[in-house]
Each structure stands twice: as C-alpha cells, then as structure tokens.
PATI-418187 format. One line per field, with one value per atom (N, C-alpha, C, O, CB): residue number from 1; atom name; x, y, z. Coordinates in nm, 4 decimals. Glycine has a CB too. Example, Ala and Ser with C-alpha at 12.3 -4.5 7.8 and 13.67 -1.06 7.14 Angstrom:
! PATI-418187
logu (1	1	1	1	1	2	2	2	2	2) $
seke (N	CA	C	O	CB	N	CA	C	O	CB) $
east (1.3190	1.2300	1.3200	1.4236	1.1308	1.2850	1.3670	1.2900	1.3409	1.4084) $
north (-0.5690	-0.4500	-0.3300	-0.3319	-0.4473	-0.2250	-0.1060	0.0030	0.1138	-0.0598) $
up (0.7800	0.7800	0.7800	0.8465	0.9046	0.7080	0.7140	0.7870	0.8039	0.5725) $
***
This chain:
! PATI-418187
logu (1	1	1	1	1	2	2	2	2	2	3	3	3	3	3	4	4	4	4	4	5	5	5	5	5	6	6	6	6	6	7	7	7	7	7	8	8	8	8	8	9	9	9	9	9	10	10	10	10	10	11	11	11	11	11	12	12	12	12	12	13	13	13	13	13	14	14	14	14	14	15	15	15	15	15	16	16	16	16	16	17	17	17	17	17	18	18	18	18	18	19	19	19	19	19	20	20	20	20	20	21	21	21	21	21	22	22	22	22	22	23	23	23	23	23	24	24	24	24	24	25	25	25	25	25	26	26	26	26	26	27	27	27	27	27	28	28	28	28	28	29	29	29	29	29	30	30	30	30	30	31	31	31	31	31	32	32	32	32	32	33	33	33	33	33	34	34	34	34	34	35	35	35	35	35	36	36	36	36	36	37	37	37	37	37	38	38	38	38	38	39	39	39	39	39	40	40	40	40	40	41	41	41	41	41	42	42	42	42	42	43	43	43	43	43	44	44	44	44	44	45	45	45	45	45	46	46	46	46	46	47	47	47	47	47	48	48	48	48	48	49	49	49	49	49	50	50	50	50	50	51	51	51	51	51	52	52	52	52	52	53	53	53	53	53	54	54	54	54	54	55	55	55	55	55	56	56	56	56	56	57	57	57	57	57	58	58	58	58	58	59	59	59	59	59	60	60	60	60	60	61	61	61	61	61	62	62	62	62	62	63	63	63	63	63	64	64	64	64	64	65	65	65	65	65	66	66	66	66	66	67	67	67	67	67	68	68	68	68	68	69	69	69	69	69	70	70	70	70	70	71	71	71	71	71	72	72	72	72	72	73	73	73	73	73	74	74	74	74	74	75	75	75	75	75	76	76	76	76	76	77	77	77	77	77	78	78	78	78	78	79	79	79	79	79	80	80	80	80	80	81	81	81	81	81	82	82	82	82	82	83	83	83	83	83	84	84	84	84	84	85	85	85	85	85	86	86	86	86	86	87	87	87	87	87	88	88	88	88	88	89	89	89	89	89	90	90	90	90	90	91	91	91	91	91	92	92	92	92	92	93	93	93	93	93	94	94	94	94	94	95	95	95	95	95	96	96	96	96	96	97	97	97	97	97	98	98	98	98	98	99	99	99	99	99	100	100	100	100	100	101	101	101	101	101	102	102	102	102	102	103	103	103	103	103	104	104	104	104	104	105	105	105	105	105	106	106	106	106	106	107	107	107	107	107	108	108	108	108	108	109	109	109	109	109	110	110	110	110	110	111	111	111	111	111	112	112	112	112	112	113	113	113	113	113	114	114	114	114	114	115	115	115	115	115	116	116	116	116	116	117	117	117	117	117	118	118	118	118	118	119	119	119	119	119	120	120	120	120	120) $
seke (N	CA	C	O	CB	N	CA	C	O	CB	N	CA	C	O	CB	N	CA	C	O	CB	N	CA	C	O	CB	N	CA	C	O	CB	N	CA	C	O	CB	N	CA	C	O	CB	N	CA	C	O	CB	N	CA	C	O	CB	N	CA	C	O	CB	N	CA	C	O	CB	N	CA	C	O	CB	N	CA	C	O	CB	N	CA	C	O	CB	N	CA	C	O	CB	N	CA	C	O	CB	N	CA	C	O	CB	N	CA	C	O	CB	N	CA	C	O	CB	N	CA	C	O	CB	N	CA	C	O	CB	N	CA	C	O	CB	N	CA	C	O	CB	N	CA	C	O	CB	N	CA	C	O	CB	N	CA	C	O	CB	N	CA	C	O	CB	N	CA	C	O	CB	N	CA	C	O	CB	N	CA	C	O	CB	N	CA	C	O	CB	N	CA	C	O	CB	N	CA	C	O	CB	N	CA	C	O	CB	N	CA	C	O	CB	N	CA	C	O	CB	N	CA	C	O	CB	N	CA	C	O	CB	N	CA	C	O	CB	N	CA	C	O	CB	N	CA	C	O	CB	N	CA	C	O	CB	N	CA	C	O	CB	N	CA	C	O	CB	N	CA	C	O	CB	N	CA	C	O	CB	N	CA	C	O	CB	N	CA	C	O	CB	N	CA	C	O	CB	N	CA	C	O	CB	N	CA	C	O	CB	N	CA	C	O	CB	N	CA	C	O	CB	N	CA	C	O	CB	N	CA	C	O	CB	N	CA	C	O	CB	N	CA	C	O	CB	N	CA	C	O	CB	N	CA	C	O	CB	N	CA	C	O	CB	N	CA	C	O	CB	N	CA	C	O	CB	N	CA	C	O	CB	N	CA	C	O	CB	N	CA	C	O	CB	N	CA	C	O	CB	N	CA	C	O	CB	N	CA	C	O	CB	N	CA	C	O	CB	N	CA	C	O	CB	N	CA	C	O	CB	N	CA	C	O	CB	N	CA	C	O	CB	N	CA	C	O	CB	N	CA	C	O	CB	N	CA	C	O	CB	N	CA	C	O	CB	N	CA	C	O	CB	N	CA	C	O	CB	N	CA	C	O	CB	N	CA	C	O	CB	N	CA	C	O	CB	N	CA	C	O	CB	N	CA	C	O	CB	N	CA	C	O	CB	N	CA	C	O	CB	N	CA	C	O	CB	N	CA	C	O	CB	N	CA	C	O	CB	N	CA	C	O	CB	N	CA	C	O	CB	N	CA	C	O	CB	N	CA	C	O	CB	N	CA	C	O	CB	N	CA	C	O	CB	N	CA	C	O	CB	N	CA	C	O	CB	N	CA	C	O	CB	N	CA	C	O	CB	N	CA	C	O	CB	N	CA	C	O	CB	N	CA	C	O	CB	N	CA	C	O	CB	N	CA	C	O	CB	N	CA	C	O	CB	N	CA	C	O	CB	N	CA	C	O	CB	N	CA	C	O	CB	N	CA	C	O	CB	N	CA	C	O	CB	N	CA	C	O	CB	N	CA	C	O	CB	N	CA	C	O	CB	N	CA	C	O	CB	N	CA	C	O	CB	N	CA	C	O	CB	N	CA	C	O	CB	N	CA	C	O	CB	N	CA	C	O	CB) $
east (0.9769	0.8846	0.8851	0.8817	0.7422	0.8902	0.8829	0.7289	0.7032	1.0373	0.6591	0.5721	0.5804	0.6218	0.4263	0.5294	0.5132	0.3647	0.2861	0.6051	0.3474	0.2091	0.2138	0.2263	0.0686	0.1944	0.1884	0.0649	-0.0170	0.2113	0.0009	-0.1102	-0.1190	-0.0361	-0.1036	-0.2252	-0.1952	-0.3919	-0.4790	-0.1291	-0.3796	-0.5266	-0.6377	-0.6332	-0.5609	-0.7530	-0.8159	-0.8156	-0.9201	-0.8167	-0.6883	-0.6501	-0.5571	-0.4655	-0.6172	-0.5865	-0.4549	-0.4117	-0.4776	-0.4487	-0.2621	-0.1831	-0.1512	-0.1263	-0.0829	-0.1474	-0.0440	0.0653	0.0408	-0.1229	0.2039	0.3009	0.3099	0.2908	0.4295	0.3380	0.4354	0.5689	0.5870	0.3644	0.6139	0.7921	0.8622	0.9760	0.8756	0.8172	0.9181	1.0553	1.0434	0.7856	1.1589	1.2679	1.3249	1.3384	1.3664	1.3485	1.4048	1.5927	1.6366	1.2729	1.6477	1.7655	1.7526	1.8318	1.8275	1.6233	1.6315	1.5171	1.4975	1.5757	1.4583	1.3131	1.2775	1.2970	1.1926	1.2237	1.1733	1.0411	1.0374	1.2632	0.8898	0.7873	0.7028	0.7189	0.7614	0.6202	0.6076	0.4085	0.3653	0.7268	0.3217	0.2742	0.1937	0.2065	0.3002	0.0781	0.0951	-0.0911	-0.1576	0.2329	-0.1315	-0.3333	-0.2907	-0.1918	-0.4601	-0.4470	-0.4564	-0.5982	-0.6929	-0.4172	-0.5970	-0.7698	-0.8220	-0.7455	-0.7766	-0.9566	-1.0153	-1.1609	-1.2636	-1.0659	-1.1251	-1.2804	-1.4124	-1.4237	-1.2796	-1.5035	-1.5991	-1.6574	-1.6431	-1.6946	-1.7262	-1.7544	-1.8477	-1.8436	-1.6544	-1.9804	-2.1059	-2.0717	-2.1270	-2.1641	-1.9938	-1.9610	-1.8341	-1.7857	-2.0605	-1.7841	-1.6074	-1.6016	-1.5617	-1.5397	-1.6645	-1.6221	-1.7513	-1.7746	-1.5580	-1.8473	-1.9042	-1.8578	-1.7400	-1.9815	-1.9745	-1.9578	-1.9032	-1.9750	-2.0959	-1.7712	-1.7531	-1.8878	-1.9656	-1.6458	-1.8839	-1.9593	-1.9220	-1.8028	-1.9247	-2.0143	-2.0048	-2.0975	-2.2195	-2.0185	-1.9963	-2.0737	-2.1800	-2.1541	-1.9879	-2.3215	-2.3700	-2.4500	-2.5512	-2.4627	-2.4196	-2.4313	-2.3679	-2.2740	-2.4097	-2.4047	-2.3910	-2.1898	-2.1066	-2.4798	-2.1846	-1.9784	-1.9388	-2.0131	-1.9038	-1.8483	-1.7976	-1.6835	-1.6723	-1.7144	-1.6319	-1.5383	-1.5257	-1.5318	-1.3554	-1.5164	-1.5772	-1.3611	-1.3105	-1.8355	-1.3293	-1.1940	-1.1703	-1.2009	-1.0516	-1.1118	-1.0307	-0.9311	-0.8673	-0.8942	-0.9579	-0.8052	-0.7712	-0.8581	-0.8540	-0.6278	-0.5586	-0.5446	-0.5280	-0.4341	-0.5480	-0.5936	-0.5641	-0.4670	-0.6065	-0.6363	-0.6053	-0.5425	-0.5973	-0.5073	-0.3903	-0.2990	-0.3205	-0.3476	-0.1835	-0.3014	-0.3771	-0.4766	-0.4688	-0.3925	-0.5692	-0.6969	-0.6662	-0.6763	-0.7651	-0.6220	-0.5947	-0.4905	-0.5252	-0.5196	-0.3752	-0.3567	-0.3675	-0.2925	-0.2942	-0.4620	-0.5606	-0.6185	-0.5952	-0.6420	-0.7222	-0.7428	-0.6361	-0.6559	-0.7830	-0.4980	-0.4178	-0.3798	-0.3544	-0.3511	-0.3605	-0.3627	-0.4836	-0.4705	-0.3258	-0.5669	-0.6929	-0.7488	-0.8291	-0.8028	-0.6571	-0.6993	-0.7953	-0.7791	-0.7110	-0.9522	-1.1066	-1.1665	-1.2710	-1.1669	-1.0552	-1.1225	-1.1342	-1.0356	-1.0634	-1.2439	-1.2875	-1.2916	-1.3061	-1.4216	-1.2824	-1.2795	-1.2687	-1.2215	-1.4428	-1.3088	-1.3080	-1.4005	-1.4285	-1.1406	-1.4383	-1.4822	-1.3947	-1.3716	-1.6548	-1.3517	-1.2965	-1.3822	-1.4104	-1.1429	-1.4188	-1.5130	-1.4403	-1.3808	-1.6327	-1.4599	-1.3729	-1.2422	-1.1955	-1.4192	-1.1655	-1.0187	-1.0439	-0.9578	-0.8956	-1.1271	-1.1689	-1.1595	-1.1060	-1.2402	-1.2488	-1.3118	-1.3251	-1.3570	-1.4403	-1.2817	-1.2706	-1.3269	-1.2930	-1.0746	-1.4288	-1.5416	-1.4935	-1.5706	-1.6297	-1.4110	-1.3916	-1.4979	-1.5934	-1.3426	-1.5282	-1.6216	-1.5118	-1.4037	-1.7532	-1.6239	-1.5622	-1.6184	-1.5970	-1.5479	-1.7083	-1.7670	-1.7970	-1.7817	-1.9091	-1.8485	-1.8804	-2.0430	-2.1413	-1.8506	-2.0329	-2.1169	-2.2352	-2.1973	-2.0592	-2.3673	-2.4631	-2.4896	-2.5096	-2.6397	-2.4909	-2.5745	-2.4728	-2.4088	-2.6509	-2.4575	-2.3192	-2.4465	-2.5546	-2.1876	-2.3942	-2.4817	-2.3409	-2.2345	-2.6299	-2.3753	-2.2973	-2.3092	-2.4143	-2.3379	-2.2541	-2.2457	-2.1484	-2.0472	-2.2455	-2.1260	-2.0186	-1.9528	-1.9956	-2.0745	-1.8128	-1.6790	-1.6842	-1.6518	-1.6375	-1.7319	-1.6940	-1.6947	-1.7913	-1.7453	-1.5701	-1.5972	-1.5241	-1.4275	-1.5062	-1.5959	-1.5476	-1.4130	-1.4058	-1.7055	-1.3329	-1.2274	-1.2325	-1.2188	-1.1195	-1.2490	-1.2887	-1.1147	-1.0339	-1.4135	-1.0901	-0.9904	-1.0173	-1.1326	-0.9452	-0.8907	-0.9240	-0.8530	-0.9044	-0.8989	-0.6885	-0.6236	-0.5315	-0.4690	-0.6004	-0.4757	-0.3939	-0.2885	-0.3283	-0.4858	-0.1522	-0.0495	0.0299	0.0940	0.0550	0.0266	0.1571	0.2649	0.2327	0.1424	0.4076	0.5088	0.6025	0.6001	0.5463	0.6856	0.7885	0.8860	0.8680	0.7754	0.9883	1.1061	1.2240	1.2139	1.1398	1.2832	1.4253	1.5238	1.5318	1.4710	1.6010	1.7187	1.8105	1.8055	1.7610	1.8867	1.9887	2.1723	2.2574	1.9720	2.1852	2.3077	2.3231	2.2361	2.3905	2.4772	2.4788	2.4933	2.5320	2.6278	2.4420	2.4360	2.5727	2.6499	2.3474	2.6185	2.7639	2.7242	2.6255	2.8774	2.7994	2.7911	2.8851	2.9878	2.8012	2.8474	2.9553	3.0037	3.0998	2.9227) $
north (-0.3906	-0.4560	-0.3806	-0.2575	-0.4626	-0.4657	-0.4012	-0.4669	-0.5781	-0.3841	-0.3210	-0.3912	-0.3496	-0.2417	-0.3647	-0.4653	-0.4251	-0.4397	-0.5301	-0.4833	-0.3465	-0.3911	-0.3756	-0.2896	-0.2645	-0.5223	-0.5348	-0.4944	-0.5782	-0.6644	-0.4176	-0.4200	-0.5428	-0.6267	-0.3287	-0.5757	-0.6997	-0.6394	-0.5964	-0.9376	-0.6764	-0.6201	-0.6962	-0.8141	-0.6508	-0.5876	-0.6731	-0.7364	-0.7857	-0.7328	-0.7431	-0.7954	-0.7202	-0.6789	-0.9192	-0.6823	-0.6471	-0.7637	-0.8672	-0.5320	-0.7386	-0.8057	-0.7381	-0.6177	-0.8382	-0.8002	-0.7351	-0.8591	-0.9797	-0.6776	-0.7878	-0.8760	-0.8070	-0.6871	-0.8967	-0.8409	-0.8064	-0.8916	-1.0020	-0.8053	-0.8596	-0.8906	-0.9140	-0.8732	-0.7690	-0.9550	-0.8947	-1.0084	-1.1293	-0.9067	-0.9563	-1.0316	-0.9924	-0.8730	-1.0130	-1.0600	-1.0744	-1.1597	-1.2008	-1.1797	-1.1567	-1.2340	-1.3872	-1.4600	-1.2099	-1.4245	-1.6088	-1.6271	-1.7265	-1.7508	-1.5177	-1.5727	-1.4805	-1.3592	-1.5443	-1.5400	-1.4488	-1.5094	-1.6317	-1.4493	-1.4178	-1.4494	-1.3288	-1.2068	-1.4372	-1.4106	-1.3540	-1.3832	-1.4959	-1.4153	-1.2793	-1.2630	-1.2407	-1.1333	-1.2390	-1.3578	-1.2802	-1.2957	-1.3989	-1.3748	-1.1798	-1.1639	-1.1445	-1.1059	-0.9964	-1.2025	-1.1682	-1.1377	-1.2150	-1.3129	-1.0132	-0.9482	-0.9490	-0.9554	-0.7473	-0.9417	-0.9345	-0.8286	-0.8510	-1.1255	-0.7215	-0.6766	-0.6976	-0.6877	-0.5698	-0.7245	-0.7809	-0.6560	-0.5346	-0.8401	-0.7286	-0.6628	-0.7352	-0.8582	-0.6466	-0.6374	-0.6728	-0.7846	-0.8946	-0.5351	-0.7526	-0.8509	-0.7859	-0.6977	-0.8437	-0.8655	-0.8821	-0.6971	-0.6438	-0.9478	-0.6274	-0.4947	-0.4186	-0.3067	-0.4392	-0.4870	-0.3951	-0.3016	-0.2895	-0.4509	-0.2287	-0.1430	-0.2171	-0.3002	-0.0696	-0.1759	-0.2296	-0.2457	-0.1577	-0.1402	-0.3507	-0.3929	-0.2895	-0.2650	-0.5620	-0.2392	-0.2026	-0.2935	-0.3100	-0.0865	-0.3421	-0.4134	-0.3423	-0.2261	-0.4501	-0.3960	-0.2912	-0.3716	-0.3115	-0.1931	-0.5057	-0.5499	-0.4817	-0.4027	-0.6424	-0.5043	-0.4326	-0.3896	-0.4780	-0.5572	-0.3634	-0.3352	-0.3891	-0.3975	-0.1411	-0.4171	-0.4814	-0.3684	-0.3383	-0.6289	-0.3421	-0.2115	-0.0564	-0.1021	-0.2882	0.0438	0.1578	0.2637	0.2819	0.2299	0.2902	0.3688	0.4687	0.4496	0.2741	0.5864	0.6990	0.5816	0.4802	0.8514	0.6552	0.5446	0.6717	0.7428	0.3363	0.6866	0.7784	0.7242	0.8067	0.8151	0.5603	0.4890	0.4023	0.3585	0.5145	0.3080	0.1509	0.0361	-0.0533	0.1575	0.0732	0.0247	0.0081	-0.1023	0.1141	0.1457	0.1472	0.0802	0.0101	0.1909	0.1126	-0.0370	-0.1633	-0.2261	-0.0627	-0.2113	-0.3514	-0.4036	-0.4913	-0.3859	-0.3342	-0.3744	-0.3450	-0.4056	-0.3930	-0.2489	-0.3146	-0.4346	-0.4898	-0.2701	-0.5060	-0.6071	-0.7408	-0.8395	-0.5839	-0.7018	-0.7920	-0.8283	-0.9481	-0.7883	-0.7305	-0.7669	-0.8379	-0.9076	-0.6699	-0.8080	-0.8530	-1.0110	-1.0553	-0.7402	-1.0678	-1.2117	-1.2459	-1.3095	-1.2798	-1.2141	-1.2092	-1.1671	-1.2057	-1.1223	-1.0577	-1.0036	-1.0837	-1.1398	-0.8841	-1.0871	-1.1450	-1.0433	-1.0772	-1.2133	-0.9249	-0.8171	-0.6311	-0.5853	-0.8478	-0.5711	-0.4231	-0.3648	-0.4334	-0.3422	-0.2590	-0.1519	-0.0309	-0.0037	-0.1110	0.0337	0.1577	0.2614	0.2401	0.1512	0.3759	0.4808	0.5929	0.6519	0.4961	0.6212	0.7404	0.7539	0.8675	0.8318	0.6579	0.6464	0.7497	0.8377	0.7052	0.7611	0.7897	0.7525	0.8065	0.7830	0.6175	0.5639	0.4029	0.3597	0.6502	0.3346	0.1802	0.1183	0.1371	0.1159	0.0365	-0.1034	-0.2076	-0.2900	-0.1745	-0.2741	-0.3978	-0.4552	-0.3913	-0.4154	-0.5935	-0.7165	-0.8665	-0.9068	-0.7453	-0.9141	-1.0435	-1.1467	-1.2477	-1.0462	-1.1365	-1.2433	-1.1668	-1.0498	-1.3157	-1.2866	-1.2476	-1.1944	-1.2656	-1.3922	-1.0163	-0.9777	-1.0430	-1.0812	-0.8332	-1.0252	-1.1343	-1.0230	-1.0546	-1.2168	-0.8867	-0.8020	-0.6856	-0.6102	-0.7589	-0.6701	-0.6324	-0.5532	-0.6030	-0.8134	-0.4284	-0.3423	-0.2357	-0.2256	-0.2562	-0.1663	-0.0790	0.0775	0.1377	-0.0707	0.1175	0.2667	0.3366	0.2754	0.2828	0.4216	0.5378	0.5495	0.5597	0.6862	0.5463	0.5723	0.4992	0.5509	0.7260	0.3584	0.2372	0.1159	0.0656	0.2279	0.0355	-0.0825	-0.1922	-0.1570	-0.0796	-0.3202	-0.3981	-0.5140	-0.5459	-0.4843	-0.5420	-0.6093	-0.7382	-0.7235	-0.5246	-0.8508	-0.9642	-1.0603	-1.0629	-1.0212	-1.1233	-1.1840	-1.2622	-1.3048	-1.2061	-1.3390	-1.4502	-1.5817	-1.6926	-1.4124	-1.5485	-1.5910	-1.5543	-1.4676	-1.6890	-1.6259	-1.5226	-1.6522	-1.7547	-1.4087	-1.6207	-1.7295	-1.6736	-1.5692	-1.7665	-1.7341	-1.7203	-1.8138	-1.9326	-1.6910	-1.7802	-1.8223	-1.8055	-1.6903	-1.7714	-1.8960	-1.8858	-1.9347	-2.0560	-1.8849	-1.9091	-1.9521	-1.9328	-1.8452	-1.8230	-1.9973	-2.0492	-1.9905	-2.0266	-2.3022	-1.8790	-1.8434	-1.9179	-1.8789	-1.6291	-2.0229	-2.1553	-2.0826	-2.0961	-2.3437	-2.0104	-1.9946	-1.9277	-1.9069	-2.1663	-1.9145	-1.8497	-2.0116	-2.1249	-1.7159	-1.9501	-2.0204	-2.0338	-1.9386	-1.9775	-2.1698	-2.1674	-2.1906	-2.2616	-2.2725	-2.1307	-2.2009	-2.3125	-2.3290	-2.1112	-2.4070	-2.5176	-2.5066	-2.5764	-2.6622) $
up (2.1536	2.0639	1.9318	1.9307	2.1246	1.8013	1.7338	1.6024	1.5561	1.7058	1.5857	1.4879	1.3215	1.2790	1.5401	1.2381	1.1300	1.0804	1.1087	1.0592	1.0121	0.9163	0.7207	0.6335	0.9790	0.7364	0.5923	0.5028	0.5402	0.5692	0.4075	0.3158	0.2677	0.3029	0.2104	0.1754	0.0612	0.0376	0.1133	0.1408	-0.1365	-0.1783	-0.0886	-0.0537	-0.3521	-0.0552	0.0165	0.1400	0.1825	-0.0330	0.2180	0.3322	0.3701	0.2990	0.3316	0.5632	0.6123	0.6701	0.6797	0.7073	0.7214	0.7880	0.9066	0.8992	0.7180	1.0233	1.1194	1.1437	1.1409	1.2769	1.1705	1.2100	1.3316	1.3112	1.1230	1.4898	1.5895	1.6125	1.5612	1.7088	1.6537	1.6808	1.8133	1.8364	1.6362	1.8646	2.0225	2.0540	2.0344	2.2102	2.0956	2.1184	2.2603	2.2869	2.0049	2.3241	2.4428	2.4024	2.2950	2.5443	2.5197	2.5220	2.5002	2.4403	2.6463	2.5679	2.5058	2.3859	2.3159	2.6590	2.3851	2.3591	2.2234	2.2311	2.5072	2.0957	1.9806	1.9685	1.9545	1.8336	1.9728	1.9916	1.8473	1.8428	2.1681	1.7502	1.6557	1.6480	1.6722	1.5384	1.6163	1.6081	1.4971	1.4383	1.6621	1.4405	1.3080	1.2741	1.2834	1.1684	1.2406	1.2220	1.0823	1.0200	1.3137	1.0545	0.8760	0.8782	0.8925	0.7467	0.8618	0.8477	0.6811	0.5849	0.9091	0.6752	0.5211	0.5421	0.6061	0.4523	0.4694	0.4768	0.4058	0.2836	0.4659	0.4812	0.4282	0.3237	0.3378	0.5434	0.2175	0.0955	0.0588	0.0572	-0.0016	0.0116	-0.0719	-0.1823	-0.1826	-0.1484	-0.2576	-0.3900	-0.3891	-0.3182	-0.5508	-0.5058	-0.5369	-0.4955	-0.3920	-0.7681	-0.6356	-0.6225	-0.5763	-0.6219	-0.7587	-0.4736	-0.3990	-0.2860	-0.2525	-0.3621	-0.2235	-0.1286	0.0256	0.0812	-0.1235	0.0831	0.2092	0.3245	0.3613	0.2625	0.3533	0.4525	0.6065	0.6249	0.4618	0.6994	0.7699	0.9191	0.9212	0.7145	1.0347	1.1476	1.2091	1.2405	1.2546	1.2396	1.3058	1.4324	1.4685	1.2034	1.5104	1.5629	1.7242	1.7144	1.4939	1.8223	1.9466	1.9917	2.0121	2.0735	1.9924	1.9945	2.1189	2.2166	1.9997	2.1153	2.2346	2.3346	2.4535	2.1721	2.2381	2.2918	2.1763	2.0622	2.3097	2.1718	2.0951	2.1850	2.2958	2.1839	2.0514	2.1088	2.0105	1.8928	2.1266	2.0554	1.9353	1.8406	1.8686	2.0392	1.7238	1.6541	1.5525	1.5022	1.5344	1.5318	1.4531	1.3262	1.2364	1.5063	1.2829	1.2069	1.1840	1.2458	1.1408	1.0664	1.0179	1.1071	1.1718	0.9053	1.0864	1.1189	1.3142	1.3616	1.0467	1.4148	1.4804	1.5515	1.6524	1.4487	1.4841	1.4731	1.4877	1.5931	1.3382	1.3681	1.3786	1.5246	1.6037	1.2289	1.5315	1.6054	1.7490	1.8255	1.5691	1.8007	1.8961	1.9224	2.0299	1.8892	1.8053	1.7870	1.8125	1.8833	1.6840	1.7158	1.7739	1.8768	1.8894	1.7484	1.9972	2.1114	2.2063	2.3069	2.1498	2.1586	2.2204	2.1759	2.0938	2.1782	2.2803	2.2474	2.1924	2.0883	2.3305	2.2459	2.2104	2.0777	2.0253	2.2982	2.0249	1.9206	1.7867	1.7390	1.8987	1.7337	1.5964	1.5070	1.3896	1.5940	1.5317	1.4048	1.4392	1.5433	1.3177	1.3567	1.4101	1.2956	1.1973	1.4224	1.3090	1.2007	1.2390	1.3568	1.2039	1.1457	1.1625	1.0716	0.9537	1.1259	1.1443	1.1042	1.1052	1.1953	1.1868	0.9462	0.9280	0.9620	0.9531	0.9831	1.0022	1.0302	1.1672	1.1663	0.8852	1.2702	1.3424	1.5031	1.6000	1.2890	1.4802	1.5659	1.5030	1.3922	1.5936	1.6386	1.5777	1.7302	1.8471	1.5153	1.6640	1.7241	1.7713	1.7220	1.6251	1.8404	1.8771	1.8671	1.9113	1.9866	1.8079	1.8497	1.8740	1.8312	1.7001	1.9741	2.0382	2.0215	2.0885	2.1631	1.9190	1.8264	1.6919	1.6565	1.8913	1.6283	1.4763	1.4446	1.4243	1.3801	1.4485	1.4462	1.2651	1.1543	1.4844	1.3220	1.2111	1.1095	0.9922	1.2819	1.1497	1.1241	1.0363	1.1096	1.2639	0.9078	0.8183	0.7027	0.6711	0.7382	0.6607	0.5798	0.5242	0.5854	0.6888	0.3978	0.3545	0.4566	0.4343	0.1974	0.5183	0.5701	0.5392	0.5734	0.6975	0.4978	0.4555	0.5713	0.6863	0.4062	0.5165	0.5591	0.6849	0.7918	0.5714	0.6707	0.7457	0.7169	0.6594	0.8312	0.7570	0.6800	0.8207	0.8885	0.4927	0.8371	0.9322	0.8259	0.7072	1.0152	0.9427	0.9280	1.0152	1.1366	0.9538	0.9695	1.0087	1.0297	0.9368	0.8824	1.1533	1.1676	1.1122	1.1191	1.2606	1.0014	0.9164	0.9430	0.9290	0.7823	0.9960	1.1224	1.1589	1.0980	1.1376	1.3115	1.3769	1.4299	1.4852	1.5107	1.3994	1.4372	1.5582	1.5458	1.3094	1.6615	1.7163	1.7232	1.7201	1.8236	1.7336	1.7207	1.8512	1.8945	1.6100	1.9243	1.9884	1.9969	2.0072	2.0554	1.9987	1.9181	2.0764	2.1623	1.7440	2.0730	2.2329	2.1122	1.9948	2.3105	2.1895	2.0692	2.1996	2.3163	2.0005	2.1544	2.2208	2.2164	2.3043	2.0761	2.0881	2.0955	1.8939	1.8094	2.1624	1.8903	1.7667	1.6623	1.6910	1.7599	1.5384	1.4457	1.4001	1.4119	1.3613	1.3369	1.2794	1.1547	1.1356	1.3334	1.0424	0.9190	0.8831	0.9490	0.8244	0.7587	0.7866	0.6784	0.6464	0.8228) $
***
C-alpha cells in the first residue's frame, strides 16, 4: 500500500493507493479546518470523543480517520494526541494548539486492471 498526503491552504488531503495484480483501489478524504472567521483562531472540538490515540502527527491523524469508515473528523492536540469523532461534534471553541479537521469528502475508487494498454 502506498500513501500520499497532499497539503492545499486550508484543507488537507489524504490520498491512499493500494494495487494488487487485478485490482487498483484509490482512496481519496478531503479535510477543512474549522476556523472562527476567514483569518480567525482554529476551532477546537470539544464535544464527547469517540476514540482519543498518540499521533506523531497531522498526516498520521488524518489518516487514521481515513481508515475509519465512521469518522466525520479529528482534532489534533499539539501534534500530540488526536480525537476521533463519529459524528459532527455541535460544540467547536478556540483552544491552543488544537484545531479539529472536519471530513468534507471522501471518494473511493476501484478500478479491474483487464490487461496492458496498446497505443494506436
């Protein structure tokens, strides 16, 4: 399996990758962190957690979430410690050195690899 994670301002991305001999299956979340105003203070979840894990960071994080069918978002604290929620927590306030990441959407893809391509 191979993963990538893209930045983009304001939004992460996760891509996963996995390829087998018949089969290419692509994975793709688009997170946004919630924010007071355009250039306010990151929003932090503080609604009950659903799952609470070590995270080494960001990237990390998110894709935890990506795997987790259920998940609607994360907070990561302090590049620390990251929150799974499995709904959309109501309850969002500024806290230092945390900010939640809200799934905005998530594609999957599967693809039958049939044979080699010819050019004509």
């Amino acid at each position: 399996m191979m993963m990538v994670s893209v930045f983009l301002p304001l939004m992460l991305m996760q891509l996963i990758v996995h390829v087998t001999s018949t089969l290419l299956s692509v994975q793709v979340t688009s997170y946004k962190n919630l924010m007071n105003e355009a250039n306010g203070p990151a929003l932090c979840a503080l609604d009950l957690v659903n799952k609470t894990m070590s995270s080494s960071s960001l990237e990390h994080c998110s894709l935890s979430c990506t795997r987790d069918d259920t998940c609607t978002g994360f907070n990561i604290k302090n590049l620390t410690t990251c929150d799974i929620y499995n709904y959309n927590p109501r309850l969002v306030e500024p806290v230092t050195d945390c900010v939640f990441y809200q799934v905005v959407y998530c594609l999957n893809l599967i693809l039958t690899v049939t044979g080699d391509c010819k050019l004509k």
